[in-house]
C-alpha positions in Angstrom: 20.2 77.3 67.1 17.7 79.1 64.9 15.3 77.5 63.6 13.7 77.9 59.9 11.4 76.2 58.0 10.9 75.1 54.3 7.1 74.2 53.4 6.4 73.2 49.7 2.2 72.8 49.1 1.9 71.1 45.7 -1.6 70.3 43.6 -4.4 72.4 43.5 -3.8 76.2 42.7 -6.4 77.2 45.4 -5.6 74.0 47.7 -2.5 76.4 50.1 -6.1 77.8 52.2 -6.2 74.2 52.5 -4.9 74.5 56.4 -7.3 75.7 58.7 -7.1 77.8 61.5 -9.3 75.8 63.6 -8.9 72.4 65.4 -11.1 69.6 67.3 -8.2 67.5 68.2 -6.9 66.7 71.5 -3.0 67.6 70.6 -1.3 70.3 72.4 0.8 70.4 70.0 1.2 74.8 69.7 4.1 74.2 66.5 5.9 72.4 64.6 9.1 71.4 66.2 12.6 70.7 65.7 13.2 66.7 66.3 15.2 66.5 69.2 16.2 62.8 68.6 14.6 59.6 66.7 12.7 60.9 63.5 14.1 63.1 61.4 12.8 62.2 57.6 8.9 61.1 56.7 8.7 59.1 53.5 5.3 58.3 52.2 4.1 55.9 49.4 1.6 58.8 48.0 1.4 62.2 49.1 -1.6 62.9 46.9 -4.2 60.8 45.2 -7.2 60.3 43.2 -9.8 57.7 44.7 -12.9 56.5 43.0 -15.6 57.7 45.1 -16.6 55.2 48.2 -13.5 53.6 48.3 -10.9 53.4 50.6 -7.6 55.5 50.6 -4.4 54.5 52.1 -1.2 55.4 53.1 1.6 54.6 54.2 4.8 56.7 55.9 8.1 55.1 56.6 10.5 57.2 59.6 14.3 57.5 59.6 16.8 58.3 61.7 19.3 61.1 61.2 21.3 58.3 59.7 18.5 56.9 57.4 18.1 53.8 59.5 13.9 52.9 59.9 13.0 54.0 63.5 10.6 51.4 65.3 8.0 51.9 67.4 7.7 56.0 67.2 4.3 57.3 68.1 1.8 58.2 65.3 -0.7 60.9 65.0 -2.4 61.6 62.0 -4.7 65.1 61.6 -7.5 65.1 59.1 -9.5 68.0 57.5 -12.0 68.0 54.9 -12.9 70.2 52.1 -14.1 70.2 48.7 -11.1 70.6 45.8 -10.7 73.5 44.0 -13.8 75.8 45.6 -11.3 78.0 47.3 -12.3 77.4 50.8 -9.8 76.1 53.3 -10.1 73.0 55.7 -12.0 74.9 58.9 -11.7 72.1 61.4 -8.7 69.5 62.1 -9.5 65.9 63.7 -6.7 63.7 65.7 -7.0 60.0 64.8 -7.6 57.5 67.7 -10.6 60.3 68.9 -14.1 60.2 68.0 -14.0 63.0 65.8 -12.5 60.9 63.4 -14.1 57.7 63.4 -16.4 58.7 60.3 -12.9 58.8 58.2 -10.7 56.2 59.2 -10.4 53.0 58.8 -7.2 52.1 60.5 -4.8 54.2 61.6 -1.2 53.2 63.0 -0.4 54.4 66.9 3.0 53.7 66.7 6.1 52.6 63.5 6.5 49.2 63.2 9.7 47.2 63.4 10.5 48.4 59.6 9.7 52.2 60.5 6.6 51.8 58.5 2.4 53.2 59.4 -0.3 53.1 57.7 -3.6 55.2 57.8 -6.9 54.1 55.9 -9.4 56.6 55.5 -13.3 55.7 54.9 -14.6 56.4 50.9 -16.2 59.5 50.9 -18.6 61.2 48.2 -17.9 63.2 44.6 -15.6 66.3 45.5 -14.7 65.6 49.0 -10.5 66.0 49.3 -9.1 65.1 53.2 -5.8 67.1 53.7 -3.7 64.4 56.2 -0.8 66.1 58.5 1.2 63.8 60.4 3.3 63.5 63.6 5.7 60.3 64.1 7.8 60.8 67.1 9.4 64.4 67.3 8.9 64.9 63.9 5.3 66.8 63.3 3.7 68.5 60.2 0.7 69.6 62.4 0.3 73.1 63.8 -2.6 74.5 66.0 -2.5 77.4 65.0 -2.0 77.0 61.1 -3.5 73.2 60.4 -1.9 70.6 58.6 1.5 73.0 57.4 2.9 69.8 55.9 0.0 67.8 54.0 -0.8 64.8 51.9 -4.2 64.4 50.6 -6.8 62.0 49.3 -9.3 63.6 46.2 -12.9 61.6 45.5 -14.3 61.5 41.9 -16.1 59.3 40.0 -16.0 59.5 36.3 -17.1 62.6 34.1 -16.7 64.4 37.8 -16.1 68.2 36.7 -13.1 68.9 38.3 -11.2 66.5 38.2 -8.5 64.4 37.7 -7.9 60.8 36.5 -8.8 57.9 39.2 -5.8 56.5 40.3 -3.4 59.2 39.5 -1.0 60.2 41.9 2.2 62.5 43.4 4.7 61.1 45.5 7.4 64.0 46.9 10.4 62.4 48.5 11.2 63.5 51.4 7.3 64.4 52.8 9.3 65.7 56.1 12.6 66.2 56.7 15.7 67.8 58.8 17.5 69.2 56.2 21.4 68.9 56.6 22.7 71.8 54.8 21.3 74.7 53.2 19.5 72.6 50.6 17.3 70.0 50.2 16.7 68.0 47.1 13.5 66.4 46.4 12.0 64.0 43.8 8.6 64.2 42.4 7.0 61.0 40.9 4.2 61.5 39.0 2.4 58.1 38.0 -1.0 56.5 37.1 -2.8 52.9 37.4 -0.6 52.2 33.8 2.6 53.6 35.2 4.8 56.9 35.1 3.4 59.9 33.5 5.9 61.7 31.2 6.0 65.2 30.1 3.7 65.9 32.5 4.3 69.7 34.1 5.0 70.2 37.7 5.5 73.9 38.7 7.4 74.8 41.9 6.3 78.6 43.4 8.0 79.8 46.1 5.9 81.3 48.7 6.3 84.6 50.9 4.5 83.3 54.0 2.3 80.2 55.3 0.1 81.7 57.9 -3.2 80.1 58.6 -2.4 77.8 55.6 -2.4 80.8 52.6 0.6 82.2 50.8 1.9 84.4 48.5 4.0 84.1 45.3 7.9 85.0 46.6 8.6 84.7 42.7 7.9 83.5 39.4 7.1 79.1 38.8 9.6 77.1 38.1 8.7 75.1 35.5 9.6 71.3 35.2 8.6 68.1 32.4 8.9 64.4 34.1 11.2 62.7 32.3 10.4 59.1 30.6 10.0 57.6 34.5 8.1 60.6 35.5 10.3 62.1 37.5 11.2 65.9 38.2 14.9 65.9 41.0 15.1 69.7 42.3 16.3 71.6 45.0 15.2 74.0 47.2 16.3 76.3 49.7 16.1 75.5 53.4 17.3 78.6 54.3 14.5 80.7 54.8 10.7 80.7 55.8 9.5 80.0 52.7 7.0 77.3 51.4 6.7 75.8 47.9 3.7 74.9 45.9 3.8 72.3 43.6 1.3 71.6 41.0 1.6 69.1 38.4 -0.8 69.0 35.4 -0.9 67.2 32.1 1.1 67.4 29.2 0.0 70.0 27.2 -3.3 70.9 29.8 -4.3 73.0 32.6 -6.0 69.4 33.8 -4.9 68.6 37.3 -2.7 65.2 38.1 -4.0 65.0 41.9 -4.6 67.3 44.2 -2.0 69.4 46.4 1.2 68.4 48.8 2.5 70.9 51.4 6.2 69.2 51.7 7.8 70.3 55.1 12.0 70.9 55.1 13.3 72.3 58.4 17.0 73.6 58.3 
């Protein structure tokens, strides 16, 4: 069966040459691939956030089965990259957690799902204007390419206050599904957009399709959509998983060009 692909990259209008070309990690991963059995939807709690600078970041991805039941004990591989937000240059070199290369980043990092499907990766604070894009592999299910970087990415955005840019500490995206196997031609997704005091509403989250996603870059396929979270700050669409063509998502504040977080590559695979 053919196989196409759906990426959506969301934040930062420069943050799609977020995925690098380049990678230090040990994977031989050469794709990313079509589940063959056991994972086939990645949920995460944020898929980008705003950290006070020197603090810790986590997150936390729960795995599904084809029939939405958590999937135990998959294996876990998480991919970091570092850049600094919104200076238009990309994440250059990739790092596999459990290696060396990673140590000065993480915290903790799972190896495998636990009995509710759930892993967790804590990365080390880092400085003012440091952003780590995160891809992720849990069993067959991978966001990660060699040759492209982290196609499917969360992130984690330092600041401290009066930071210039920036966005609010504490502010953060979560896109449901992160990854998924979509089962018809398309694929709805929810976008929360909240803060330390709860939901944001009327916030603006723009979905651009894109024409292409090589080495991390794309370009417009067609004009925004434009969106306003509701009272909950929420934004439902769908997309297309039809076709190889990303998304970019960016959500600002009411009324402002002034970022929420930084920027999501969601991965859809029909």
């Amino acid at each position: 069966m053919t196989r196409k692909t759906i990426l959506g990259a969301a934040g930062l209008s420069v943050l799609l040459s977020a995925c690098g070309t380049t990678s230090s990690s040990t994977s031989n991963t050469t794709s990313v691939s079509k589940p063959q059995t056991g994972v086939y939807t990645i949920l995460t709690s944020k898929t980008a956030q705003m950290v006070q600078s020197g603090q810790d970041a986590t997150f936390t991805l729960t795995a599904l089965s084809k029939s939405g039941a958590p999937v135990p004990q998959a294996p876990v591989s998480f991919y970091l990259g570092t850049m600094v937000p919104l200076s238009g240059i990309g994440v250059k070199t990739w790092v596999k957690s459990g290696t060396t290369a990673a140590s000065p980043y993480v915290v903790s990092a799972s190896a495998r799902t636990d009995s509710a499907g759930k892993a967790t990766l804590i990365l080390k604070g880092q400085p003012v204007n440091t952003m780590e894009m995160i891809g992720v592999s849990v069993g067959t299910l991978s966001t990660f390419s060699q040759t492209k970087g982290a196609i499917g990415s969360m992130d984690a955005w330092w600041t401290s206050p009066g930071t210039s840019p920036t966005a609010p500490i504490g502010d953060y995206v979560t896109v449901s599904p992160f990854a998924t196997v979509a089962s018809s031609s398309s694929q709805h997704l929810s976008i929360l957009v909240s803060s330390p005091s709860g939901p944001v509403p009327g916030a603006s989250v723009t979905v651009t399709p894109k024409t292409s996603m090589s080495s991390g870059m794309g370009s417009p396929a067609t004009s925004p959509m434009s969106y306003s979270t509701s009272s909950n700050g929420m934004v439902s669409t769908d997309v297309m998983a039809s076709s190889t063509t990303p998304f970019r998502i960016v959500a600002t504040m009411k009324g402002s060009t002034s970022r929420i977080a930084g920027g999501m590559n969601i991965f859809v695979e029909k």
